[in-house]
C-alpha positions as CSV (number, residue, x, y, z in Angstrom):
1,X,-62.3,213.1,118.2
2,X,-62.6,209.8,116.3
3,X,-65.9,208.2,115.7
4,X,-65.0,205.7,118.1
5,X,-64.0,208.3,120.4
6,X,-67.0,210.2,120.4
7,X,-69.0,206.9,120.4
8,X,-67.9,206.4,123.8
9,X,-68.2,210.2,124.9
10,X,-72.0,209.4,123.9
11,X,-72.5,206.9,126.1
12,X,-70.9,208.1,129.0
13,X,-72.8,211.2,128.8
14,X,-75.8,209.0,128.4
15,X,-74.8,207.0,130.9
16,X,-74.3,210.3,133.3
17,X,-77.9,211.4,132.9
18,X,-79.1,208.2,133.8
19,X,-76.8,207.2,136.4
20,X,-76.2,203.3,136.9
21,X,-77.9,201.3,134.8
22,X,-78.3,197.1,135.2
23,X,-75.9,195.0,133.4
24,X,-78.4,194.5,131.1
25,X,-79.1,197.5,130.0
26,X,-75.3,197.9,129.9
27,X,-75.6,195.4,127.1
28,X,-78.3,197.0,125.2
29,X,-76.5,200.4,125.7
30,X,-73.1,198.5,124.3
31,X,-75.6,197.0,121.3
32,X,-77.0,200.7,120.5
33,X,-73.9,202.9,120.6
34,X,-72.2,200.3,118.0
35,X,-75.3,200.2,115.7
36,X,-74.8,203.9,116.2
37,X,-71.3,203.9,115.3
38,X,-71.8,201.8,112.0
39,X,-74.5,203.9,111.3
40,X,-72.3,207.3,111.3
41,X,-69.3,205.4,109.5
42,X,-72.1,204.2,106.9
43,X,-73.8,207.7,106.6
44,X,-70.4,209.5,106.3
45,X,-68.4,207.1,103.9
46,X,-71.7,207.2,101.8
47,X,-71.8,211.2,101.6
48,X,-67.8,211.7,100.7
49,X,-68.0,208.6,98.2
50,X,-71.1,210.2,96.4
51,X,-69.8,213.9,96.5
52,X,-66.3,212.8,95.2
53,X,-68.9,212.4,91.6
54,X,-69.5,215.9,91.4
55,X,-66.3,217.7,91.3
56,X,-64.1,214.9,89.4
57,X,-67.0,215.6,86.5
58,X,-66.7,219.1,87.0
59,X,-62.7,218.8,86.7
60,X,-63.7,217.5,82.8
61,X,-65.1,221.0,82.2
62,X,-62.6,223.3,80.5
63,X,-62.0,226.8,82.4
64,X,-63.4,230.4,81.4
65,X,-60.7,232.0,80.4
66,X,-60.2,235.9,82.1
67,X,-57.5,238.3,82.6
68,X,-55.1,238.1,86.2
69,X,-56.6,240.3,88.8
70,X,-55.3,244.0,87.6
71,X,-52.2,245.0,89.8
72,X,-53.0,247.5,92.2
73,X,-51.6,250.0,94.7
74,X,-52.4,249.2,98.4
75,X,-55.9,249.8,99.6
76,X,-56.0,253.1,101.2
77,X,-58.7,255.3,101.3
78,X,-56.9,258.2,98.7
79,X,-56.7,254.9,96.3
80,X,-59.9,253.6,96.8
81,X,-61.1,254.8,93.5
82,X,-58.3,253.9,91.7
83,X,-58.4,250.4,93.0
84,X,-62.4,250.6,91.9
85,X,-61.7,251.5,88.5
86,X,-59.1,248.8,87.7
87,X,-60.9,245.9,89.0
88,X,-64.1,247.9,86.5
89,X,-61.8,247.5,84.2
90,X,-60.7,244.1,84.4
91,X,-63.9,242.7,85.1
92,X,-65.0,244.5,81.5
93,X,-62.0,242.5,80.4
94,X,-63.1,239.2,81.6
95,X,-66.6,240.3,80.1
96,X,-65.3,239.9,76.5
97,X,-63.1,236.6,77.3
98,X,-65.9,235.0,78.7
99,X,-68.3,235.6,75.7
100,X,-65.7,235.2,73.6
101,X,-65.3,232.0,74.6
102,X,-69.3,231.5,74.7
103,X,-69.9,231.4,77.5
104,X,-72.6,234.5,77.7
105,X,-73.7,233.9,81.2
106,X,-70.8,234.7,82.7
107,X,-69.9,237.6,80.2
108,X,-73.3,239.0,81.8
109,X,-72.4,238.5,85.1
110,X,-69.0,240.7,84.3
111,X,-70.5,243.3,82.6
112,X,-72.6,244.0,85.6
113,X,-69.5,243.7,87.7
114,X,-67.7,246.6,85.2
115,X,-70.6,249.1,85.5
116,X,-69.5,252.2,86.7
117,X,-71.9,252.2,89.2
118,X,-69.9,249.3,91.2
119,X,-67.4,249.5,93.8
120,X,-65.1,246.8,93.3
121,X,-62.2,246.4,95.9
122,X,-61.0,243.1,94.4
123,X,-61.7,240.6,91.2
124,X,-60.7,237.7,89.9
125,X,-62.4,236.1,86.8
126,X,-60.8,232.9,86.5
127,X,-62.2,230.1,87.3
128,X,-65.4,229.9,89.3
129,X,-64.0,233.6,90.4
130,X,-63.9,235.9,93.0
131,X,-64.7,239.6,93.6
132,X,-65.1,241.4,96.8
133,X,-68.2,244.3,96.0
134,X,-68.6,247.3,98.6
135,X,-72.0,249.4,98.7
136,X,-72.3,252.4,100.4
137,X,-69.0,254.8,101.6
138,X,-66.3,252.8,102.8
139,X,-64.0,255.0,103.7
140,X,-66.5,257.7,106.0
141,X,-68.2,254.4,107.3
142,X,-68.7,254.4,110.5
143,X,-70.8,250.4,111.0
144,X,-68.9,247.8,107.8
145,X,-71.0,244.5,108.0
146,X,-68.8,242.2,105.8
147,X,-70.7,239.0,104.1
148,X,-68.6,235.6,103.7
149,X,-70.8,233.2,102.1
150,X,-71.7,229.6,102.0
151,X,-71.2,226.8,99.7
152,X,-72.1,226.8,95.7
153,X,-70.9,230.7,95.4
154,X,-69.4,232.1,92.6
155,X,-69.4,234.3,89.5
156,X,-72.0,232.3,88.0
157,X,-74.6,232.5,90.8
158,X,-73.6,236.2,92.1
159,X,-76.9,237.3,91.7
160,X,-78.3,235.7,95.0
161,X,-75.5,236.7,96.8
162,X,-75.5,240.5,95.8
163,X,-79.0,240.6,95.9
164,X,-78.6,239.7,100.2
165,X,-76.0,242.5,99.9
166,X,-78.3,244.8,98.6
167,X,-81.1,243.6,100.8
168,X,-78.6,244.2,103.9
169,X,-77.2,247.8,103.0
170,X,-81.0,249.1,102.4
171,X,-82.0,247.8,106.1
172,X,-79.3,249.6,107.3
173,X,-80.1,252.8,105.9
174,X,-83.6,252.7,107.0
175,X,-82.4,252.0,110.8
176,X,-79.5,253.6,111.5
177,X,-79.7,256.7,113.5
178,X,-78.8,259.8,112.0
179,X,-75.5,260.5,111.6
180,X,-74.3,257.1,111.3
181,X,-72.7,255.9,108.2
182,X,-73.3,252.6,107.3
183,X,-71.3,250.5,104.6
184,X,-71.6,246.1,103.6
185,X,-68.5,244.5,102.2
186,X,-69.7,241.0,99.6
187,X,-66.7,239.4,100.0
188,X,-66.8,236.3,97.8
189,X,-62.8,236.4,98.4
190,X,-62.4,232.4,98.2
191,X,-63.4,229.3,96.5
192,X,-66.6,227.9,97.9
193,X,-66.8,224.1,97.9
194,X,-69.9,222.5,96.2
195,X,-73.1,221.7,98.4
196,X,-72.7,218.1,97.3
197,X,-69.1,217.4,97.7
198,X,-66.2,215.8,99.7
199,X,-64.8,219.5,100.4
200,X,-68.0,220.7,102.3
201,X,-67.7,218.2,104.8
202,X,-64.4,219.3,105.8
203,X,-62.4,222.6,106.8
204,X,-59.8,222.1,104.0
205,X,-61.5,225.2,102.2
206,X,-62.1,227.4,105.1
207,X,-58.3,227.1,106.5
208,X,-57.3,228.3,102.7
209,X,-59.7,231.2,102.7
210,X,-59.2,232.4,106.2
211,X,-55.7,234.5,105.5
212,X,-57.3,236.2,102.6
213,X,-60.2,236.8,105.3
214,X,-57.7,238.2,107.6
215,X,-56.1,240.5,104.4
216,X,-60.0,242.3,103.7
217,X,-60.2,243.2,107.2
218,X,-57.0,244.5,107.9
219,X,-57.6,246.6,104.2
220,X,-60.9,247.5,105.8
221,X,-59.3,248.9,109.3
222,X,-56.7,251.1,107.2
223,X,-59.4,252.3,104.9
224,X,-62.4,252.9,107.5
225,X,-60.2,253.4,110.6
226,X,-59.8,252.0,113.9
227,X,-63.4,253.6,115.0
228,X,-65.4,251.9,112.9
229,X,-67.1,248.7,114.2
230,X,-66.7,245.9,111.9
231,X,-68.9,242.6,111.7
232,X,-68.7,239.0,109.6
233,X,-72.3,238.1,108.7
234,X,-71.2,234.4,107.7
235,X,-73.2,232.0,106.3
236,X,-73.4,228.1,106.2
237,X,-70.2,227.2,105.0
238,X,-69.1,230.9,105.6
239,X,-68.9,230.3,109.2
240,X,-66.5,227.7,109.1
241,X,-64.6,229.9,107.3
242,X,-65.0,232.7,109.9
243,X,-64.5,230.5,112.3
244,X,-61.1,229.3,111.4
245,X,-60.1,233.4,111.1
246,X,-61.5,234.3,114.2
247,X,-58.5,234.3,116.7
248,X,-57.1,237.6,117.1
249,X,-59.1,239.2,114.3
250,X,-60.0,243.3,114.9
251,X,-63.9,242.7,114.3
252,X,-66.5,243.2,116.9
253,X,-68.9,241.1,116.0
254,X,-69.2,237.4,114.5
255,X,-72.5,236.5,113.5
256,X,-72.7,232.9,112.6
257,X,-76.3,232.1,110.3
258,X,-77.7,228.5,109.2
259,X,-73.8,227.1,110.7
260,X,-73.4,223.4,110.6
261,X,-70.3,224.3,112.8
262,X,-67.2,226.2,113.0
263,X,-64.8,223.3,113.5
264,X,-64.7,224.6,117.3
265,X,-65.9,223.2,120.5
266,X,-67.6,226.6,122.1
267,X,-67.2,230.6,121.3
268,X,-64.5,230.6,123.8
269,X,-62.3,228.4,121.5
270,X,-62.7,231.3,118.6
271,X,-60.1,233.0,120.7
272,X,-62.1,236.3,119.5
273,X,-62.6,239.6,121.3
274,X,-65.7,239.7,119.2
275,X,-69.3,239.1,120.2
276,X,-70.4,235.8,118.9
277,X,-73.7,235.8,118.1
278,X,-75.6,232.5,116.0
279,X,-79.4,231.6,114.9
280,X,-80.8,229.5,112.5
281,X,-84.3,229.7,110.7
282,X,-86.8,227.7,111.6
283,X,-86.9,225.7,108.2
284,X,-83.6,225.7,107.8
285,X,-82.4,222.3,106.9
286,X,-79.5,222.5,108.9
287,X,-81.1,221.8,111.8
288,X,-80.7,218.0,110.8
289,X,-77.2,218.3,110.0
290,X,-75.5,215.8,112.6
291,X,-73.0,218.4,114.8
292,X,-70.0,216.2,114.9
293,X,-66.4,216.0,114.6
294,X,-64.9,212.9,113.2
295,X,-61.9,210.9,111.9
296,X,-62.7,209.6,108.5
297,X,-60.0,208.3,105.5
298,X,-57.3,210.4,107.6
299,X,-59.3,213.4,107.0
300,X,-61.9,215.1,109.8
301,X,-65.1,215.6,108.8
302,X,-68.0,217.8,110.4
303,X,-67.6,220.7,112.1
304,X,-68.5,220.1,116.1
305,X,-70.6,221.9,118.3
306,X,-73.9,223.6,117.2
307,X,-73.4,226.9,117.3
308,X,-77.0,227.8,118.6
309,X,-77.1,225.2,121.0
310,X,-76.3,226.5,124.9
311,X,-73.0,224.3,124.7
312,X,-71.3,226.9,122.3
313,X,-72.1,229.5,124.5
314,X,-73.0,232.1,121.6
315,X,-75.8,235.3,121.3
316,X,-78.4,233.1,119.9
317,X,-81.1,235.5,118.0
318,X,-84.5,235.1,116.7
319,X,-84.6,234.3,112.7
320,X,-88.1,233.8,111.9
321,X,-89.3,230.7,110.2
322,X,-87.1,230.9,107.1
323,X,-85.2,228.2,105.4
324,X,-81.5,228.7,104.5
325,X,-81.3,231.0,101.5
326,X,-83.5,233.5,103.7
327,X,-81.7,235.1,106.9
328,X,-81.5,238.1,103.9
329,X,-84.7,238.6,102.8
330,X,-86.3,241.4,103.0
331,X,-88.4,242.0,106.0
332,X,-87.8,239.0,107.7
333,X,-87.3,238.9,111.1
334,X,-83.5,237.6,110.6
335,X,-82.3,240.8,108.2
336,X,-83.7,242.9,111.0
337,X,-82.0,242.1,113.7
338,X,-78.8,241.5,111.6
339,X,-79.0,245.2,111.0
340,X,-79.5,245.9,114.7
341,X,-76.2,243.8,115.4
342,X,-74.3,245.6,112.8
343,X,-75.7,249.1,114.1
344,X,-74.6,248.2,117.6
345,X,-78.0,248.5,118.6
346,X,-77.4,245.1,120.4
347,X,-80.7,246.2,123.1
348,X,-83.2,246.0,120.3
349,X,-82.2,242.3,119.2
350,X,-85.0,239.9,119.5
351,X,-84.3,236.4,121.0
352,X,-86.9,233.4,120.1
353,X,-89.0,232.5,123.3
């Protein structure tokens, strides 16, 4: 929908809820809905012209350099170790690259990566890199909760987003049932756009990732097998991403945290089979995103419908009053009932009042 488009839509819906107003306040309805259109062009043109700064600066940077990803037999559970000890091994590789090249953070970064202690089911150390990190047993699991994450994610700031995979695989061992073997996927399997940047306004990124998306979880189905229930915990930009992989994908649940949208109109239009659940913390930021969809340069930017709003027609859960680095934290009311989806133990999930 164009901006002028979904000007109009505005104030017909307005117009709807108030039924028929005077001619004068048609007029003063006409005046608001174009301020409110130049407002939206203004606010939008602004955002992309600014965040078009960041990565044409970055661009000047020159690249870490790292090994290609190590060649590898197909993911099966029998090569599931095999496959963990190449991409140990190449990630050691990258290690030495990157510090010879001085750059010692990310050298650090890989090292951790190439402990033997690490599961690795794919890596990639180019670039702002990629590497997808499994804890627990994936191939006896019998719950997988896979993480896609949000903008700014990448080698260099893995730490956060391991540390919520961590957070997540500990809750589920203290709450599943016996018997029940839990496993979390970190799949940082694409390149995140920037937080300030043209590419976070749109879905260029998350149509790119959402094949490769598609790719972990069939790998995931022929490792775990078809019992095992498999959900996408995706964050922020994540749930574009999720949302753009949805249709047809052999998940059963899609849990959409801190979403600014998913580039669709309502749950129904993910096409999934999947239960689509969605919450947002209450100091999330977020919350003041504007949840449109709009023409712009030839490009669309936003992402539609708020997923915790009643029009998207999603599970919405309680959160707890955290901002938008903390639906992992530990003890929070979010990471709780996260676990509780994952486990199936759907019941138990707590709704905000």
């Amino acid at each position: 929908m164009g901006l002028g488009a979904w000007g109009r839509a505005a104030g017909e819906r307005g117009g709807r809820r108030r039924g028929k107003a005077s001619p004068a306040r048609r007029g003063e309805a006409a005046v608001e809905r174009r301020r409110g259109g130049r407002w939206v062009r203004t606010a939008l043109a602004a955002l992309i012209t600014g965040a078009l700064v960041v990565p044409l600066s970055a661009a000047a940077h020159p690249g870490i350099p790292a090994p290609p990803p190590a060649a590898l037999a197909p993911v099966t559970a029998a090569t599931l170790d095999e496959v963990y000890a190449a991409n140990r091994a190449n990630a050691a590789e990258a290690a030495r690259m990157a510090a010879a090249h001085g750059d010692h953070h990310r050298a650090a970064t890989d090292r951790e990566l190439a402990a033997a202690s690490r599961r690795l089911l794919s890596f990639d150390g180019r670039g702002s890199g990629r590497a997808t990190e499994v804890l627990g047993d994936l191939a006896h699991a019998d719950r997988v909760a896979v993480l896609v994450p949000g903008s700014d994610t990448g080698l260099d700031t893995y730490g956060r987003f391991g540390a919520a995979a961590v957070a997540l695989h500990e809750r589920l061992a203290r709450q599943a049932p016996a018997g029940v073997r839990t496993a979390v996927v970190a799949w940082l399997g694409y390149e995140t756009p920037g937080t300030v940047s043209a590419t976070v306004t749109t879905t260029g990124r998350a149509e790119e990732a959402a094949p490769h998306l598609r790719e972990l979880v069939a790998d995931l189905r022929t490792v775990a097998g078809r019992d095992a229930r498999i959900s996408l915990l995706c964050h922020s930009y994540g749930s574009v991403v999720c949302g753009r992989a949805a249709a047809g994908l052999d998940v059963d649940d899609i849990v959409l945290l801190g979403s600014p949208g998913t580039g669709a109109g309502s749950a129904a239009d993910l096409h999934t089979r999947a239960r689509v659940w969605a919450a947002r913390g209450a100091g999330d930021w977020v919350e003041n995103v504007p949840h449109l969809s709009a023409e712009l340069f030839g490009t669309t930017v936003g992402f539609g419908t708020d997923p915790v709003s009643p029009a998207f027609g999603a599970r919405v859960f309680a959160a707890g009053d955290g901002g938008h680095s903390d639906y992992f934290a530990p003890g929070s009311t979010s990471l709780t009932n996260l676990a509780r989806i994952v486990l199936g133990d759907t019941k138990a999930v707590t709704h905000d009042e």
